[in-house]
GUROBA-467950 format. One record per residue: x, y, z of N, C-alpha, C in turn. Coordinates in pm, whole numbers, padded with zeros to 5 digits, always signed. Atoms other than C-alpha are relative to their C-alpha. Example, Ala and Ser with C-alpha at 12.3 -4.5 7.8 and 13.67 -1.06 7.14 Angstrom:
<nodes>
+00089-00119+00000+01230-00450+00780+00090+00120+00000-00082-00119-00006+01367-00106+00714-00077+00109+00073
</nodes>
This chain:
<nodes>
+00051+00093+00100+09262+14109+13652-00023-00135+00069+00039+00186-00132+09084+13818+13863+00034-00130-00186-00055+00100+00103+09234+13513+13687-00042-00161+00100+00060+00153-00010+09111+13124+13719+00066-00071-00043-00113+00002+00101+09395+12892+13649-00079-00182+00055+00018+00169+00002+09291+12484+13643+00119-00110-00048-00114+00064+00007+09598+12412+13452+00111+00014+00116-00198-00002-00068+09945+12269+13572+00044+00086-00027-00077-00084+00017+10159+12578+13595+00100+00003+00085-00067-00031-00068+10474+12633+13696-00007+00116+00120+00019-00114-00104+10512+12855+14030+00068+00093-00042-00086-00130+00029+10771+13086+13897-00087+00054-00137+00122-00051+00159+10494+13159+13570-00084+00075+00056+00110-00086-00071+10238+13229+13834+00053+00123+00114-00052-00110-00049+10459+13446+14005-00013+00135-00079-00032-00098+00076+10522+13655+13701-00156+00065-00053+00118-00052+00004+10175+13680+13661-00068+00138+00087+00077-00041-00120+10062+13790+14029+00089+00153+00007-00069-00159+00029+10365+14066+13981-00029+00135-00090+00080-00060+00143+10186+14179+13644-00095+00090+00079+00116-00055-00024+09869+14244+13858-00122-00099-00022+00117+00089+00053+09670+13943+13777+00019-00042+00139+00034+00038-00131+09496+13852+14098-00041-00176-00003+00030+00121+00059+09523+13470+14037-00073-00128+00142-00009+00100-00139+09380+13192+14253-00067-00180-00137-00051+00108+00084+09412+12833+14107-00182-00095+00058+00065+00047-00035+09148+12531+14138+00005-00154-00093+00048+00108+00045+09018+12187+13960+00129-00063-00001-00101+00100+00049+09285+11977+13779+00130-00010+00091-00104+00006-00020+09582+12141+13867+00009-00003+00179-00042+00013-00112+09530+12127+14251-00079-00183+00032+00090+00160-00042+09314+11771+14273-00003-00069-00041-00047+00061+00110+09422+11627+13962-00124-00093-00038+00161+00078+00082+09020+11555+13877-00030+00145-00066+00084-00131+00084+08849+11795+13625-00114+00051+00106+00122-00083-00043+08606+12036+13742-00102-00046-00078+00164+00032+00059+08230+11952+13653-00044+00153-00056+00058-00146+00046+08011+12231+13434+00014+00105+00130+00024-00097-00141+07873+12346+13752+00083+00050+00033-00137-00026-00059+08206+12374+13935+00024+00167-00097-00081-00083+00069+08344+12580+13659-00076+00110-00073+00080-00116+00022+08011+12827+13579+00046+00079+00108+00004-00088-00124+08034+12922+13950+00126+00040+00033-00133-00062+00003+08413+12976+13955-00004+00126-00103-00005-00093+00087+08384+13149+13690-00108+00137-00085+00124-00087-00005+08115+13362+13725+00076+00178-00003-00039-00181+00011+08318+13708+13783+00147-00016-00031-00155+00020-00010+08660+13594+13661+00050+00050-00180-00075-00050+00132+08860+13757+13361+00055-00038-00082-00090+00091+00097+09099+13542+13237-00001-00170+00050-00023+00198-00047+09085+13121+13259+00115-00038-00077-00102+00095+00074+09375+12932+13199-00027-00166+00027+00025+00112+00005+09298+12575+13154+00055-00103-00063-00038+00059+00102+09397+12285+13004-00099-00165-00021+00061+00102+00007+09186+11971+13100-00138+00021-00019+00125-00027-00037+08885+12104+13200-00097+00039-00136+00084-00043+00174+08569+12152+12894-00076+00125+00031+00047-00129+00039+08490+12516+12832-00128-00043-00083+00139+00030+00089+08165+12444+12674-00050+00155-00055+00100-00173+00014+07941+12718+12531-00042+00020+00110+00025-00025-00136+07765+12693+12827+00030+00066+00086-00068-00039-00127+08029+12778+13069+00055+00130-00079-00043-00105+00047+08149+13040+12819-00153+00146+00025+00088-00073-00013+07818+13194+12818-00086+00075+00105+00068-00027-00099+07740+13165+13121+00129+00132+00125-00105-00038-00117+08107+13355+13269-00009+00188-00095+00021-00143-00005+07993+13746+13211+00110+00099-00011-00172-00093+00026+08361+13906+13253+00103-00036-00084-00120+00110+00153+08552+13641+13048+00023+00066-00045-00072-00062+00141+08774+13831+12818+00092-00084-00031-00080+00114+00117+09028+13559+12728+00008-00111+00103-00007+00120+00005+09059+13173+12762+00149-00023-00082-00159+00030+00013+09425+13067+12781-00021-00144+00001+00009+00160-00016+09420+12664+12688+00141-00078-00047-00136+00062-00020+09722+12480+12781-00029-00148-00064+00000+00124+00076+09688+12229+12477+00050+00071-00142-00075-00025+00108+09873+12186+12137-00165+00031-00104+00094-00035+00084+09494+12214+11975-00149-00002+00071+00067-00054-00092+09253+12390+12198-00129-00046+00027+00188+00041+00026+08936+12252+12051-00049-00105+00042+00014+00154-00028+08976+11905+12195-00107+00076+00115+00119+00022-00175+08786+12099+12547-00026+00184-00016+00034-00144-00022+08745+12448+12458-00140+00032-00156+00085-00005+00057+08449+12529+12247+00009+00149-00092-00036-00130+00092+08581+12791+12001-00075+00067-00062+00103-00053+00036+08287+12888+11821-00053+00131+00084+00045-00078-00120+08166+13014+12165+00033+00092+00002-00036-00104-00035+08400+13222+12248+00036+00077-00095-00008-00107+00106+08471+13374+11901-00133+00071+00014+00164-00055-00017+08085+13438+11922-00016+00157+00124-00014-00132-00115+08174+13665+12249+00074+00102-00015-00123-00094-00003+08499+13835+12099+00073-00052+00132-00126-00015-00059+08709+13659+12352+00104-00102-00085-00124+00069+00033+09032+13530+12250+00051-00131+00030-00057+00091+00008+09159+13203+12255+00167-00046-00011-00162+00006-00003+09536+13161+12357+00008-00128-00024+00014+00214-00046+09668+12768+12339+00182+00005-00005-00173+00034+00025+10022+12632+12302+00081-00113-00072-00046+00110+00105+10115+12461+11999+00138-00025+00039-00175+00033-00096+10437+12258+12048+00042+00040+00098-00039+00014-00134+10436+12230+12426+00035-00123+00004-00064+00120-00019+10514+11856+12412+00060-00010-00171-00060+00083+00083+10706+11858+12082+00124-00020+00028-00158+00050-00068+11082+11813+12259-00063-00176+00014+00065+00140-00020+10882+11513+12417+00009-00049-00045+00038+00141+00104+10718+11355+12159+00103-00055-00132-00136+00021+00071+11061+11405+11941+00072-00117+00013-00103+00103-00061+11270+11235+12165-00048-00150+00010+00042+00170+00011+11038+10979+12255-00025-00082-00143+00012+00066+00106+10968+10899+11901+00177-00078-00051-00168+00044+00022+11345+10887+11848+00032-00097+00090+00006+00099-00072+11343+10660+12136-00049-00167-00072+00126+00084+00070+11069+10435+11974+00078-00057-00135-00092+00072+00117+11277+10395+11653+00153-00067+00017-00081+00048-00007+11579+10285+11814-00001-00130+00060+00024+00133-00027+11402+10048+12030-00066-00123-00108+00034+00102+00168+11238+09844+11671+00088-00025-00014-00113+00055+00027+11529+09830+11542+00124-00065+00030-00055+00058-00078+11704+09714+11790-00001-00099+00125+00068+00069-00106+11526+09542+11960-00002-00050+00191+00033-00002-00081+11532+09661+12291-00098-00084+00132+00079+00024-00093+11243+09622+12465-00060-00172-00015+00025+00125+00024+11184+09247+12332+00138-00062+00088-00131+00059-00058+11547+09165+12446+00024+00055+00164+00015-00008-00134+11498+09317+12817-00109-00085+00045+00115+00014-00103+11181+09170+12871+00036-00193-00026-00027+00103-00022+11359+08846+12762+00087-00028+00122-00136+00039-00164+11673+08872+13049-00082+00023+00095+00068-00026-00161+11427+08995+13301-00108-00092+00035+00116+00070-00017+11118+08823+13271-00007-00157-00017-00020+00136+00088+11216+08495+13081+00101-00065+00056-00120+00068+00022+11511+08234+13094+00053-00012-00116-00046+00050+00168+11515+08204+12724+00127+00055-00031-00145-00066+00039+11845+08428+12718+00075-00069+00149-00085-00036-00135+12000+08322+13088-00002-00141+00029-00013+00123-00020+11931+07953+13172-00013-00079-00119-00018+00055+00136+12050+07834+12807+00174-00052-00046-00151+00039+00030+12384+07683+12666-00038-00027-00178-00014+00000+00137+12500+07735+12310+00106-00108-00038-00130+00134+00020+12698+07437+12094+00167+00074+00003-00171-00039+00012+13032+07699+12062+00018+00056+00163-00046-00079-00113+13027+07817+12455+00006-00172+00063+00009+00098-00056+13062+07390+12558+00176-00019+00000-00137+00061+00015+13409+07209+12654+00055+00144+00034-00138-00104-00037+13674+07429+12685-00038+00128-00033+00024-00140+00017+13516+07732+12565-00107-00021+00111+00081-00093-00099+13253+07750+12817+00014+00073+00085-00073-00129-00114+13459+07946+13045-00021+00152-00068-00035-00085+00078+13506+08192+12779-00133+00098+00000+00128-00104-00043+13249+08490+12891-00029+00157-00117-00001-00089+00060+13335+08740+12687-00027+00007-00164-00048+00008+00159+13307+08665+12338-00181-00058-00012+00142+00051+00117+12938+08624+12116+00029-00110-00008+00001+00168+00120+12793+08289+12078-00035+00037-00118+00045-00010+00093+12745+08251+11730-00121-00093-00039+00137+00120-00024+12477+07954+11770-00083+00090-00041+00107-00020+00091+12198+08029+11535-00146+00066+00079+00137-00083-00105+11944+08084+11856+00086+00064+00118-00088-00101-00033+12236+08295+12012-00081+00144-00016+00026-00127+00014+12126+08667+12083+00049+00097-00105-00018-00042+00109+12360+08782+11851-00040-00033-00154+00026+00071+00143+12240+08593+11540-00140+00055+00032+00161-00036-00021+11891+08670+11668-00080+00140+00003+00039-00089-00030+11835+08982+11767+00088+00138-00089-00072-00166+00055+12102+09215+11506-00100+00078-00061+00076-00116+00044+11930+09503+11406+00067+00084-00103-00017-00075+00131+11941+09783+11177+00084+00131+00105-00032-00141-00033+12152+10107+11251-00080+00118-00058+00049-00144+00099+12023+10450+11177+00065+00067-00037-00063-00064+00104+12281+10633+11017+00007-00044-00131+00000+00042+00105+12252+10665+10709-00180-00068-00120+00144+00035-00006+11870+10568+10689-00073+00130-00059+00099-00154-00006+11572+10794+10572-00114-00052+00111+00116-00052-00145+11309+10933+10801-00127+00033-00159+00115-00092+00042+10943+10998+10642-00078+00002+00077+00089-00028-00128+10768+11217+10848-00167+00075-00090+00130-00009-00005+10388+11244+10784-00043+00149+00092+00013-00131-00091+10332+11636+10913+00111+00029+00086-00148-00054-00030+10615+11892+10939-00039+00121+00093+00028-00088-00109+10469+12075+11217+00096+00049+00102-00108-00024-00132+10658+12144+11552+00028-00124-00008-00022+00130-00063+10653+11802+11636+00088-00062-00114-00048+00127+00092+10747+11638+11288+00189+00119-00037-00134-00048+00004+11042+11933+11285+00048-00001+00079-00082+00034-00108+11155+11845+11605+00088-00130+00000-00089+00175+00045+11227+11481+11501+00072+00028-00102-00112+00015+00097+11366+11570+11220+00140+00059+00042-00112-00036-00006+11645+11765+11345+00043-00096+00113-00096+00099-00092+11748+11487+11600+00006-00120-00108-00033+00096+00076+11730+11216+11347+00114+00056-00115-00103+00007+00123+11921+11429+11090+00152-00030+00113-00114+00025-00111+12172+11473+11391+00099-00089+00023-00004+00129+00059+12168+11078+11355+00100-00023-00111-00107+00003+00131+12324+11129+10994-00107-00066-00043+00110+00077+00129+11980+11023+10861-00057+00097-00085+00054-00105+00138+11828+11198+10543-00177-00013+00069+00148-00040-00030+11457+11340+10576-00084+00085-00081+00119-00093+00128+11162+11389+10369-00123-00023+00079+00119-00039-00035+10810+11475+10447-00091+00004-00063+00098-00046+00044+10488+11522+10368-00099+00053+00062+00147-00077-00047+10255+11786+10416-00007+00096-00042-00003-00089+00126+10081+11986+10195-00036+00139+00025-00020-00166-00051+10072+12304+10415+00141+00033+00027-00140-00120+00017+10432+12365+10442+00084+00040-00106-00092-00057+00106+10655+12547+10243+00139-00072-00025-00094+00112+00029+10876+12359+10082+00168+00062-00016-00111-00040-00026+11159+12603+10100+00038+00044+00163-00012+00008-00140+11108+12649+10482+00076-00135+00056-00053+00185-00052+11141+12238+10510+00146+00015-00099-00140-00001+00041+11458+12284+10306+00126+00061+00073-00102-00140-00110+11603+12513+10557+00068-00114+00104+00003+00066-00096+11574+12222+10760+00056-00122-00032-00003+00106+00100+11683+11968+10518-00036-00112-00004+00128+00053+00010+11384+11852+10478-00068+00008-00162+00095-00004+00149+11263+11729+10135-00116-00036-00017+00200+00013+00043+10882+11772+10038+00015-00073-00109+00042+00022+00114+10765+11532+09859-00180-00098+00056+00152+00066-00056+10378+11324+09813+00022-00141+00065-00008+00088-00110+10276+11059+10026+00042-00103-00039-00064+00069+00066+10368+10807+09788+00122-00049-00027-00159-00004-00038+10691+10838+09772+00075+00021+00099-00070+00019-00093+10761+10914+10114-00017-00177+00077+00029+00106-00085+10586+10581+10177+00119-00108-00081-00072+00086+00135+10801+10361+09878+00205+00062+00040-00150-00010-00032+11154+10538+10003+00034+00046+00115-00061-00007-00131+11127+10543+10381+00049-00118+00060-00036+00114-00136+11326+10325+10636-00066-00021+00135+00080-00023-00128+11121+10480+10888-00135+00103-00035+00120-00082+00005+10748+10599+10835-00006+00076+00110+00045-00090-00139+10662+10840+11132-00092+00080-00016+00034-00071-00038+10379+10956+11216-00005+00142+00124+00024-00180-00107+10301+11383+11322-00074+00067-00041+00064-00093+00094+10050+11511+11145-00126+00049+00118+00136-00050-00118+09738+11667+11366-00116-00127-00097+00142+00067+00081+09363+11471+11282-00081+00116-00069+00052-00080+00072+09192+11680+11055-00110-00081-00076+00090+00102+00131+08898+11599+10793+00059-00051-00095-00079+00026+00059+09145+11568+10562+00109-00079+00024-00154+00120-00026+09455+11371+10755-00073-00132+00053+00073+00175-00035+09144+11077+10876+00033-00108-00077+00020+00076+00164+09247+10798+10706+00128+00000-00019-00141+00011+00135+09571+10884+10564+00024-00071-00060-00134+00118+00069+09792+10628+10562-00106-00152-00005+00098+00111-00023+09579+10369+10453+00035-00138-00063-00099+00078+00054+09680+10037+10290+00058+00024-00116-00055-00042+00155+09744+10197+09960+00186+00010+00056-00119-00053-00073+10051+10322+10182+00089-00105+00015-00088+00098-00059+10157+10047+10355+00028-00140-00095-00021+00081+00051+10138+09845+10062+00163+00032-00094-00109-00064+00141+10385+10102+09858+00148-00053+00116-00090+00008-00114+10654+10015+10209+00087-00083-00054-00083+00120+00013+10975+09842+10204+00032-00107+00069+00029+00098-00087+10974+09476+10323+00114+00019+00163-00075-00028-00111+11267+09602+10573-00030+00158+00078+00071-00124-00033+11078+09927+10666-00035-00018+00158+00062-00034-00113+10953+10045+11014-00081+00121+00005+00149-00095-00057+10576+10238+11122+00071+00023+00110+00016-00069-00162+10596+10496+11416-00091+00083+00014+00112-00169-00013+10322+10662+11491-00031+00021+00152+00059-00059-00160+10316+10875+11829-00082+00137-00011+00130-00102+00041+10033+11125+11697-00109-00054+00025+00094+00006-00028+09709+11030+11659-00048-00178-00074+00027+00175+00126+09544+10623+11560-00077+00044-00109+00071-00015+00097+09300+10828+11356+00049+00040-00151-00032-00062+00121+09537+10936+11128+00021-00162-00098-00102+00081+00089+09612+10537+11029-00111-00102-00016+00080+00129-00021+09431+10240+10904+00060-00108+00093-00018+00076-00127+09462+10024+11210+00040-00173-00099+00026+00174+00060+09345+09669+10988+00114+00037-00055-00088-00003+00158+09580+09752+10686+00169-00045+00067-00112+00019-00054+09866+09795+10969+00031-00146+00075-00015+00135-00035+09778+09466+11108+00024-00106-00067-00026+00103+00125+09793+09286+10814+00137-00027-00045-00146-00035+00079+10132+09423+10673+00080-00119+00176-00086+00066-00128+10291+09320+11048-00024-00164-00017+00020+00141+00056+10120+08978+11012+00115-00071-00055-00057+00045+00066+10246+08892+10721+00134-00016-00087-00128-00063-00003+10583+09054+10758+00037+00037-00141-00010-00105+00095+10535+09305+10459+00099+00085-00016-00061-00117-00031+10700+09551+10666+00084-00084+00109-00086+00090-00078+10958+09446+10926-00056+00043+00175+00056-00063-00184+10775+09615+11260-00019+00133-00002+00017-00101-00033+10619+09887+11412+00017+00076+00102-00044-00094-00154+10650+10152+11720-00142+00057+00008+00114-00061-00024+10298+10239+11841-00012+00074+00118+00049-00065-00156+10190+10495+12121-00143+00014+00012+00199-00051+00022+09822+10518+12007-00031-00075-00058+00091+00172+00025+09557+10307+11944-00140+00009-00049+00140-00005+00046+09183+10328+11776-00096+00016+00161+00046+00004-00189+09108+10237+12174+00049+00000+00073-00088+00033-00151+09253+10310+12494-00091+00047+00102-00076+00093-00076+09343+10183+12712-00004-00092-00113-00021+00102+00126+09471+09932+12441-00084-00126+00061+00093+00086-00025+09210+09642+12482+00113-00159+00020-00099+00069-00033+09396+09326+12655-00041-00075-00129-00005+00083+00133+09271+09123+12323+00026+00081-00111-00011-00068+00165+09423+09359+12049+00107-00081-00061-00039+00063+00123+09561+09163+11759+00176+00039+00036-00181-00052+00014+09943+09374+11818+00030-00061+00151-00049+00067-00097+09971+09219+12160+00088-00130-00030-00062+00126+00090+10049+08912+11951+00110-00014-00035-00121-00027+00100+10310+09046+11739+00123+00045+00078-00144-00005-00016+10697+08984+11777+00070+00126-00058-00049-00117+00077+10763+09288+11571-00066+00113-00021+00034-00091-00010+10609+09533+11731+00053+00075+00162-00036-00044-00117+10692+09742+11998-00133+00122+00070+00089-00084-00093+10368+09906+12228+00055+00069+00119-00010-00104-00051+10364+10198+12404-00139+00076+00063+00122-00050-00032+10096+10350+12614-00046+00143+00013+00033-00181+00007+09996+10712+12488+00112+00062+00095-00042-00021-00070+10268+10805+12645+00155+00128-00044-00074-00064+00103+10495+11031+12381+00013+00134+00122+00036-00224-00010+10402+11416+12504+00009-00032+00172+00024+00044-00167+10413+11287+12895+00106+00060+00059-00108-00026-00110+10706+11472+13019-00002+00136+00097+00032-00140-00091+10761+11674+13308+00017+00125-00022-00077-00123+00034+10914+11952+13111-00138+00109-00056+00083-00102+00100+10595+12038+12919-00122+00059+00136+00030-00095-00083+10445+12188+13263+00034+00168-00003-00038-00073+00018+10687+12411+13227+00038+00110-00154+00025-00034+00105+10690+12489+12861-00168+00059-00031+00146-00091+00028+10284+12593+12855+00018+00094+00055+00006-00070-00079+10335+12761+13144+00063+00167-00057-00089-00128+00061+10597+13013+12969-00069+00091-00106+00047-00115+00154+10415+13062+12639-00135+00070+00069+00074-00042-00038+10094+13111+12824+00032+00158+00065+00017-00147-00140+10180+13387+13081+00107+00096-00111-00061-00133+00068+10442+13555+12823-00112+00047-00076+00119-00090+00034+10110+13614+12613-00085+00118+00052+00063-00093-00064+09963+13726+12849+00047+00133+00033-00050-00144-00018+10158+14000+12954+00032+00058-00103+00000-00077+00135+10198+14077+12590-00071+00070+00000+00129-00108+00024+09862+14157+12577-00015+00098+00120+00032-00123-00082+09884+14364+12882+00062+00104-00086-00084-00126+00076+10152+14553+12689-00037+00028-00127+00036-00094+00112+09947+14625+12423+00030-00126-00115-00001+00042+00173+10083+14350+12161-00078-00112-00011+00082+00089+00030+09902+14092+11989+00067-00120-00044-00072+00107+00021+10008+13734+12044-00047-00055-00179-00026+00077+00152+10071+13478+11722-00084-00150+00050+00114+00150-00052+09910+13161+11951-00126+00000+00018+00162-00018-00057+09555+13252+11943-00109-00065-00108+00080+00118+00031+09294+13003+11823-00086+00072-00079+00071-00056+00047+09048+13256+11682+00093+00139-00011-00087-00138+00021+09287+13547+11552-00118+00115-00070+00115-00086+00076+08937+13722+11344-00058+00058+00158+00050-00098-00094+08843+13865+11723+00109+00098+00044-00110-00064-00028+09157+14021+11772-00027+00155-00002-00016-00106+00012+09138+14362+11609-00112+00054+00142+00072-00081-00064+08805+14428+11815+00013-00027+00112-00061+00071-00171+08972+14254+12178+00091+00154+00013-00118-00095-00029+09253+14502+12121-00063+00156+00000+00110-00108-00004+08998+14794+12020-00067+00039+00124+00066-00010-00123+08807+14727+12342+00075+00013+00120-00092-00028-00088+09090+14768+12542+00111-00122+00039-00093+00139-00050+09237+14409+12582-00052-00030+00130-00006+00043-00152+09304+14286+12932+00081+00099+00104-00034-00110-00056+09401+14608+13083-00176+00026+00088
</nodes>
C-alpha cells in the first residue's frame, strides 16, 4: 500500500505502519516544515494509495488528479479547513481526520489562561521583569524601623497586595460555549478545581453532559450565571456570531471571557466595549479576527486583558496523539473494520464493498 505522509508523525506510528505493509515514504511539511505546492503534491501523488496530511490543501484538483487514492488521512480536528471533501466523497474515498488531537492542550492551556486573569499573572511578571514599578519603590508601612522587615505584605494602597488580589476558582462556575472534546476536557479539570459547570450546545445530550456534571442550559443563562465564559465551540453557519453583545451585555460586572477556539465565533467590537468600560472584569484571548494580532489592536491597550498568540492546541504531545488515531484507523481498515473518525461516513459501505485498503 504505497503511502504519502506530509504530516508530523511520530516514528514509532510509522513504524507500525511499514510493519502492516504500507510502503510509506514521507515528504512536504513534515520533513521541510513548508507546505507542498499543487504541483508538488499532483506529482507525488500520482500512483500513491493512501495520503496522510495535515497542512498541505487537497484540493479537488489534486484529488482528481491522484488515480489510486483510496483514502485521505487528515491530521486536523476538522478536515475541511485543507481537504476538499466534496471531492473526495465524489470519488468514494474516505476521509479519516482526528477530532480532539489538541484537546488535552487547549484544556490545559485554557485552564492556564483563567488562572492567569484572575490572578494576574502575566501583568504582575511583566511588571518585576520589565518595569521598576514593583522593585525600585518604597511603601509608607515598610519605612523606619520596619523597613528591614522583608517578609511581611505592604499594605500601602499601591502595594502589590492591595493591587493585584484576585479571584480564586474554587467554588466558581465555568460556562463553556461547545461541549465537544475540547469544552469536555476543560470541564473535567476545572470541576477538579471544585468549580461547578454548565454549557451550552444544542447538539449534546444533556444526559451525556450530566455524566460529566455538566449542566445544559441556553446561552442566556450560561452568559448571566458564569464567572468564567469560555469559549469551544467549532465555527459553523450557525456558531458565526454567537456571542454577540446581547451576551456580553447579560455578564457579571466581576465575570471573565476566554476564548481559545475560534474569533469568529465572537463579536470582537461588543468585547471591546464591555473591557473598556469595565462591564466585565477581563478577558483571556488566544484568537483574534486577524493574525498576527495587528500591533494597533484596541486590546493591546487594555489592563484587563490578558493576550495570547494562537497558541492553545500548540503542544508537542499532539504529534503524537494524531499520529496514534491515524495509523490505528488505518490498520482497522486493513482488518476489515470501519473507523468512527471519517469525514464522509455515506462512502463507507461502498469503500468497504470494494475491498478497502487491502
Amino acid at each position: 500500500m504505497k503511502t504519502f505522509i506530509t504530516a508530523r508523525m511520530d516514528q514509532s506510528e510509522i513504524n507500525r505502519l511499514t510493519a502492516a505493509g504500507f510502503k510509506v515514504e514521507q515528504g512536504g511539511f513534515a520533513l521541510t516544515g513548508e507546505k507542498m505546492d499543487k504541483g508538488e503534491l499532483i506529482s507525488k501523488l500520482a500512483d500513491v494509495e493512501v495520503a496522510i496530511i495535515e497542512f498541505e490543501s487537497i484540493t479537488d484538483e489534486v484529488i482528481n488528479s491522484a488515480k489510486n487514492l483510496k483514502i485521505i488521512a487528515a491530521c486536523r480536528n476538522e478536515p475541511a479547513a485543507n481537504t476538499d471533501i466534496a471531492a473526495a466523497t465524489a470519488k468514494g474515498i474516505p476521509v479519516l481526520f482526528t477530532p480532539g488531537r489538541n484537546a488535552v492542550a487547549v484544556a490545559e492551556y485554557t485552564l492556564g489562561l483563567m488562572i492567569s486573569i484572575a490572578r494576574s499573572i502575566p501583568t504582575t511578571h511583566h511588571l518585576l521583569r520589565y518595569t521598576d514599578d514593583l522593585t525600585s519603590v518604597s511603601y509608607s508601612d515598610k519605612a523606619g524601623d520596619r523597613k528591614g522587615v522583608t517578609s511581611e505584605w505592604s499594605l500601602d494602597p499601591d502595594a502589590p497586595f492591595q493591587r493585584f488580589q484576585g479571584d480564586e476558582l474554587m467554588g466558581k462556575t465555568v460556562g463553556i460555549v461547545g461541549a465537544g472534546f475540547i469544552g469536555q476536557e476543560i470541564a473535567r479539570r476545572v470541576i477538579a478545581l471544585g468549580m461547578q459547570v454548565i454549557a451550552f450546545d444544542p447538539y449534546a445530550k444533556a444526559d451525556q453532559l450530566a455524566k460529566l456534571s455538566i449542566k445544559s442550559v441556553e446561552l442566556d443563562e450560561l452568559a448571566r450565571s458564569s464567572d468564567f465564559v469560555v469559549m469551544a465551540a467549532k465555527v459553523t453557519k450557525e456558531s458565526t456570531g454567537l456571542f454577540s453583545a446581547k451576551y456580553f451585555d447579560l455578564m457579571k460586572p466581576t465575570a471573565y471571557f476566554i476564548n481559545t477556539a475560534r474569533a469568529a465565533l465572537v463579536d470582537y467590537e461588543a468585547l471591546l466595549k464591555v473591557l473598556k468600560s469595565g462591564a466585565i472584569a477581563g478577558a483571556a484571548l488566544d484568537v483574534y479576527p486577524t493574525e498576527p494580532l495587528p500591533g494597533d489592536s484596541a486590546f493591546r491597550s487594555l489592563s484587563n486583558v490578558v493576550l495570547s498568540p494562537h497558541l492553545a492546541g500548540a503542544s508537542r504531545q499532539v504529534v503524537a496523539h494524531h499520529s496514534k488515531m491515524v495509523v490505528d484507523d488505518l490498520l482497522g481498515l486493513l482488518n476489515g473494520q470501519i473507523p468512527n473518525r471519517v469525514a464522509n461516513k455515506e462512502v463507507m459501505d461502498n469503500f468497504m464493498k470494494s475491498g478497502g485498503i487491502k
